[in-house]
C-alpha positions in Angstrom: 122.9 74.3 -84.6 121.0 74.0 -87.8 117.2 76.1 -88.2 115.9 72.4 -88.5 116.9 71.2 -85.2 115.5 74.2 -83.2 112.2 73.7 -85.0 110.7 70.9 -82.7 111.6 72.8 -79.4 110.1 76.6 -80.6 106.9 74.6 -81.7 107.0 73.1 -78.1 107.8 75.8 -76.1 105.0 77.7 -77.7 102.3 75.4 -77.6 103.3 75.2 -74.1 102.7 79.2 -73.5 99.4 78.6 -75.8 98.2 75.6 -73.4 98.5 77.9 -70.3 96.8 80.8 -71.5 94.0 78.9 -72.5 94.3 77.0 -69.4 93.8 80.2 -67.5 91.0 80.8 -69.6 89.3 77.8 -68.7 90.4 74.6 -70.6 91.8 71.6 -69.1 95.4 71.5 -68.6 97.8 70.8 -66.2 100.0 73.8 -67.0 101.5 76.0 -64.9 99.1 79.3 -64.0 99.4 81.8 -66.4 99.3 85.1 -63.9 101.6 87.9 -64.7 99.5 89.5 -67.8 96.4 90.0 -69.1 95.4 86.9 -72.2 94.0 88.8 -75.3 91.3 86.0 -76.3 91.2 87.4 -80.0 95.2 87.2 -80.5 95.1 83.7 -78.9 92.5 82.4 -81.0 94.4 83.7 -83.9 97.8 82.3 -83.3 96.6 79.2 -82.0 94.6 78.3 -85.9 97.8 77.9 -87.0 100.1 76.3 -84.3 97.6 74.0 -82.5 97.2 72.5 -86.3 100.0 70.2 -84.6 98.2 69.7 -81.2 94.6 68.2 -82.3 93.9 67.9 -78.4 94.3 71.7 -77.7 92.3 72.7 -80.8 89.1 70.8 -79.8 89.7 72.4 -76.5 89.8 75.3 -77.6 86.5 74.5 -79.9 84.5 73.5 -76.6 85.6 76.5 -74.8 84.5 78.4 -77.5 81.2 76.9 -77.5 80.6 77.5 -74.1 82.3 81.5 -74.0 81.5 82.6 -77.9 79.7 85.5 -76.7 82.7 87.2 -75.0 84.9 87.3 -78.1 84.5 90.1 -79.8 84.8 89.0 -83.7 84.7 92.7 -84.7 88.3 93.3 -83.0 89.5 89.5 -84.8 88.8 91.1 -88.2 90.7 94.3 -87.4 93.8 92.3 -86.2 93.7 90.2 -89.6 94.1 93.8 -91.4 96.2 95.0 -89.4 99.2 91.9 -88.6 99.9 89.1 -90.4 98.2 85.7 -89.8 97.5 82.9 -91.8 95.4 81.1 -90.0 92.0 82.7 -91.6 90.4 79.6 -93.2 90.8 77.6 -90.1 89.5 80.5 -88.3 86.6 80.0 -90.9 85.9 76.5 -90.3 86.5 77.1 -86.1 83.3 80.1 -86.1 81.1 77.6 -88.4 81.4 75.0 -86.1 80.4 77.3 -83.5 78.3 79.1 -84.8 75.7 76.3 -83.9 75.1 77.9 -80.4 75.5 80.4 -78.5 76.2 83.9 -80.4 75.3 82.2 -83.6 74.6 85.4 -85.8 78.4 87.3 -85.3 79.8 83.4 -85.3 77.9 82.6 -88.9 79.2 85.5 -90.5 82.7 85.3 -89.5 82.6 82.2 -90.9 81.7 83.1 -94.5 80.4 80.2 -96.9 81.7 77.0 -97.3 84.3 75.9 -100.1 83.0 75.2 -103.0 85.5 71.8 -103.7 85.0 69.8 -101.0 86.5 66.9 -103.0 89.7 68.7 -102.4 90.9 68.6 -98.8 93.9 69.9 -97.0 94.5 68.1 -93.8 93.6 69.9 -90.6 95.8 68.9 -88.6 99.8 67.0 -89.0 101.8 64.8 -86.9 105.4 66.7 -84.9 107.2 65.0 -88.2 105.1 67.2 -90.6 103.1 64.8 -92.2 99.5 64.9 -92.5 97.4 63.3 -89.5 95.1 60.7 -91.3 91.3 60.2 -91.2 91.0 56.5 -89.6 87.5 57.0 -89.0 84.7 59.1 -89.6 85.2 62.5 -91.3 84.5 65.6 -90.1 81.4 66.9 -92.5 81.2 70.6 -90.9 85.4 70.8 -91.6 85.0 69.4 -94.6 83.2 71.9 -95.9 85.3 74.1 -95.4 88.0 72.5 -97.1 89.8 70.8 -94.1 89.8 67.0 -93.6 89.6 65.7 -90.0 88.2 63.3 -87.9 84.7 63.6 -86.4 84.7 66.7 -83.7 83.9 64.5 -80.3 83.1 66.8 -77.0 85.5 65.7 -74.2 84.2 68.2 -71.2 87.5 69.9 -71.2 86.4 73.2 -71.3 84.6 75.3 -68.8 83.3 79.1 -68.4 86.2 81.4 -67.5 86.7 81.9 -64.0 86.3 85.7 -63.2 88.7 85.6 -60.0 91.4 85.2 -62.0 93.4 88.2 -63.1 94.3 87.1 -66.7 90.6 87.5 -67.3 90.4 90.9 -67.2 88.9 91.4 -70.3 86.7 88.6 -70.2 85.5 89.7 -66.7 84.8 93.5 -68.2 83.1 92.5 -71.3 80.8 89.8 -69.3 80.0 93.1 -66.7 79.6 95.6 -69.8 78.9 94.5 -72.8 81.5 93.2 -75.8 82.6 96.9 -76.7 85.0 99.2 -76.9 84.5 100.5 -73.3 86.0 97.2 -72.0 89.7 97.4 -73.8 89.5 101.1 -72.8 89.3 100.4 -69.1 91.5 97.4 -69.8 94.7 99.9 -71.1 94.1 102.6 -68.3 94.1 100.0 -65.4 97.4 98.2 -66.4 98.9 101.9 -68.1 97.7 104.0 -66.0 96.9 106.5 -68.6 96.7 106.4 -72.4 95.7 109.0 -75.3 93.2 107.3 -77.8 95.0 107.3 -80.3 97.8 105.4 -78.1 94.5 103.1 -77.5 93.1 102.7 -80.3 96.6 101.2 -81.7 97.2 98.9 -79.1 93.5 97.2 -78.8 92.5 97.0 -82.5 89.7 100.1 -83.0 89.6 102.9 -85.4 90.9 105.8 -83.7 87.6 107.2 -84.0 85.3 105.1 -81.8 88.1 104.8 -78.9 88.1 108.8 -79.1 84.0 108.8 -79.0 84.1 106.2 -76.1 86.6 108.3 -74.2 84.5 111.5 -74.7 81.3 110.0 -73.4 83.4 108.2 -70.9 84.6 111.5 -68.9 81.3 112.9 -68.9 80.8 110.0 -65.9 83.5 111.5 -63.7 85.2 108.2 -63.4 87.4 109.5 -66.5 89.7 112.4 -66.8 91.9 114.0 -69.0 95.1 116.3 -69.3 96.6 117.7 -71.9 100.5 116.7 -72.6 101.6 119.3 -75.4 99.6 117.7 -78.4 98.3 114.9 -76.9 95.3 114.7 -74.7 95.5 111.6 -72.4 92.9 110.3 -70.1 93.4 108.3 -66.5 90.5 106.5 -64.5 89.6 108.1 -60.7 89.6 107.2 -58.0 92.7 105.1 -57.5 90.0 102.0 -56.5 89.3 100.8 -59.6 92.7 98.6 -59.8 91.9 97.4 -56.7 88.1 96.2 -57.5 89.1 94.9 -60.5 92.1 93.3 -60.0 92.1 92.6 -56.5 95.8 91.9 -54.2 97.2 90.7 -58.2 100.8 91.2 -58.5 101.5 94.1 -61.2 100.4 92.9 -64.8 102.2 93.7 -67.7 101.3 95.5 -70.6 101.5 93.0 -74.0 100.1 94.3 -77.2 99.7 90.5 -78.1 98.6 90.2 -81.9 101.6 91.8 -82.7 103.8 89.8 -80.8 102.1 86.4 -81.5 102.1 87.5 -85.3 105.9 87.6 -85.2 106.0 84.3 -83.4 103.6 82.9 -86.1 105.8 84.6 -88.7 109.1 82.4 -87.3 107.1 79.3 -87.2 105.9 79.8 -90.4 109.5 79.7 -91.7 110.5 76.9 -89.1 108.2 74.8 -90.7 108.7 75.2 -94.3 109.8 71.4 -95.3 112.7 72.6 -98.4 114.7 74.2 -95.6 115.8 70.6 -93.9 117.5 71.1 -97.7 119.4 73.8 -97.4 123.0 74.2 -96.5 123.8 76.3 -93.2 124.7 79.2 -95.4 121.4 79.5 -97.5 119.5 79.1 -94.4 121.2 81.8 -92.8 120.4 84.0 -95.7 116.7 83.2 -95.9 116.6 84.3 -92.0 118.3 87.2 -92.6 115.4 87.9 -95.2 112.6 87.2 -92.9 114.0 89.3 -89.8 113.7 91.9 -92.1 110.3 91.9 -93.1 107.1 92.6 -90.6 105.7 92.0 -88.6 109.5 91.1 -86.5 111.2 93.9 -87.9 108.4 95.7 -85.5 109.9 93.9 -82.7 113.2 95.8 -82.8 113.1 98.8 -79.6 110.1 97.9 -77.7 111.9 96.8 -74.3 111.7 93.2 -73.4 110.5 93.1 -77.2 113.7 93.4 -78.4 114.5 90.5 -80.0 117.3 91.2 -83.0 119.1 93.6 -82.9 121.8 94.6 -86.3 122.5 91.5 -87.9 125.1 92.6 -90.0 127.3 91.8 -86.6 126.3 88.0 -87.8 127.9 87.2 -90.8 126.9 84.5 -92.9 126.4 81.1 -90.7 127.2 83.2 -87.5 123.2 84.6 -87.8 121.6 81.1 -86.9 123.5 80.5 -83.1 122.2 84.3 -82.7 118.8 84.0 -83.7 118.2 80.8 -81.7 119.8 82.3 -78.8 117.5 85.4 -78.3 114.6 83.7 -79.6 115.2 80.9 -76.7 115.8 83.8 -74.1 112.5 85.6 -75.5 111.0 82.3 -75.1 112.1 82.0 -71.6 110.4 85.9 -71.0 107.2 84.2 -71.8 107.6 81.0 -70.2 107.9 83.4 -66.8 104.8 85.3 -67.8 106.1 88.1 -69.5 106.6 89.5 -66.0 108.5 93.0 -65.8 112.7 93.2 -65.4 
């Protein structure tokens, strides 16, 4: 099976995962519940500038809901993520905070945002058909996108968006920052009520903050008595007590896994990136396999390799040549599969 051929179902089958996350979140959908791990609003946002540029009805969606829950996202951890993984959705993101910057939270929105292009004259089209090419303006033009250097047609609100429901367990975060405050504090508690227990630096790593202010929070954290530490040889690692916090915060829940999701979503990105790239519906079998071979290489999937479920390629020097594509296709379909069930736990 040829790279080209896959490319329509991995767009699918991701937009699908995409769609139920932010169903859970509060859009409109009619996806299946999304229930088995917490959704990281900042990777989703990230991820979804670049694939829902082939679903126009999920990315105004996602512009109402945004409209209506700006003030839970925390645009200081969006900017660390976009240092820290690769995404290439940044100018979108651009145009997405200026068009929301409008209402609620409009200072942190505004500045996200940046200024404007500077060539509107020059558009790149926002959004394409599932063929490739370039959705066209029929009607009016979108002046706010425009600015920004995206053509489109006029933003209409469709009331498919609502506030996020608390109740449900892949709101976690959401539910935290709405009780304390978009900080720190809130991914903190987060990580220790799915993990347990976790070091800062461990922390600080896995939720996007300089080691530094996770270690401060933590500090002034214990001092409460709801936070305690141990030391394990080097490390000093903190749990919550008593055991009731999981239980007021996440309720009768089934267990929730643990995703670091802007790395994974950067690697899924990263693949339909290369999916997409128009010259390879070109390229013998051969040369595709080689340019894969290339791009499993590089981060942020060559991060992928030994992190459990994760584990996604393993050597491919036991692929030769053509032999790489029916391999890659085949894990990526069963790693697919792992998140159409909800990343839930072997």
């Amino acid at each position: 099976m040829l790279l080209t051929n896959f490319r329509a179902e991995y767009r699918d089958r991701l937009l699908s995962v995409l769609w139920r996350q932010w169903t859970a979140l509060g859009v409109a959908g009619s996806q299946k519940a999304w229930n088995a791990s917490v959704v990281d609003p900042e990777a989703l946002l990230l991820i979804t500038c670049t694939l829902a540029r082939s679903d126009p009805r999920l990315f105004d969606a996602v512009l109402e809901w945004l409209r209506l829950n700006g003030q839970f996202i925390n645009v200081q951890r969006i900017k660390r993520m976009l240092r820290d993984e690769v995404f290439v959705g940044e100018p979108v993101l651009n145009a997405l905070a200026a068009a929301i910057s409008t209402s609620v939270s409009q200072n942190k929105w505004a500045k996200l945002a940046g200024r404007p292009s500077t060539e509107p004259n020059s558009l790149e089209p926002l959004f394409f058909l599932s063929n490739g090419n370039p959705l066209p303006v029929v009607r009016k033009e979108d002046e706010g996108f425009a600015k920004f250097g995206f053509a489109r047609e006029q933003f209409i609100k469709r009331g498919v968006a609502e506030i996020f429901r608390p109740e449900h367990p892949s709101n976690l975060l959401l539910r935290l920052r709405a009780l304390l405050g978009v900080n720190a504090r809130c991914d903190v508690l987060q990580f220790l009520l799915l993990n347990q227990t976790g070091s800062p630096r461990a922390i600080a790593r896995d939720c996007y903050y300089f080691p530094a202010t996770i270690s401060k929070a933590m500090s002034e954290m214990s001092q409460s008595g709801f936070l305690v530490s141990t030391t394990e040889g080097r490390r000093r690692c903190y749990r919550l007590t008593p055991d009731t916090w999981k239980g007021l915060f996440l309720g009768s829940a089934p267990k929730m896994s643990w995703i670091v999701w802007a790395r994974l979503f950067s690697a899924l990105e990263q693949i339909w990136l290369f999916l997409d790239v128009e010259s390879l519906a070109e390229k013998a079998p051969l040369v595709q396999a080689s340019a894969l071979r290339r791009i499993l290489k590089r981060e942020p999937l060559s991060r992928l390799e030994g992190r459990s479920r994760l584990l996604i390629f393993e050597n491919d020097s036991a692929h030769p040549g053509e032999a790489l594509i029916p391999f890659f296709i085949t894990r990526t379909r069963a790693l697919l599969d792992w998140l159409e069930d909800g990343c839930r736990e072997a």
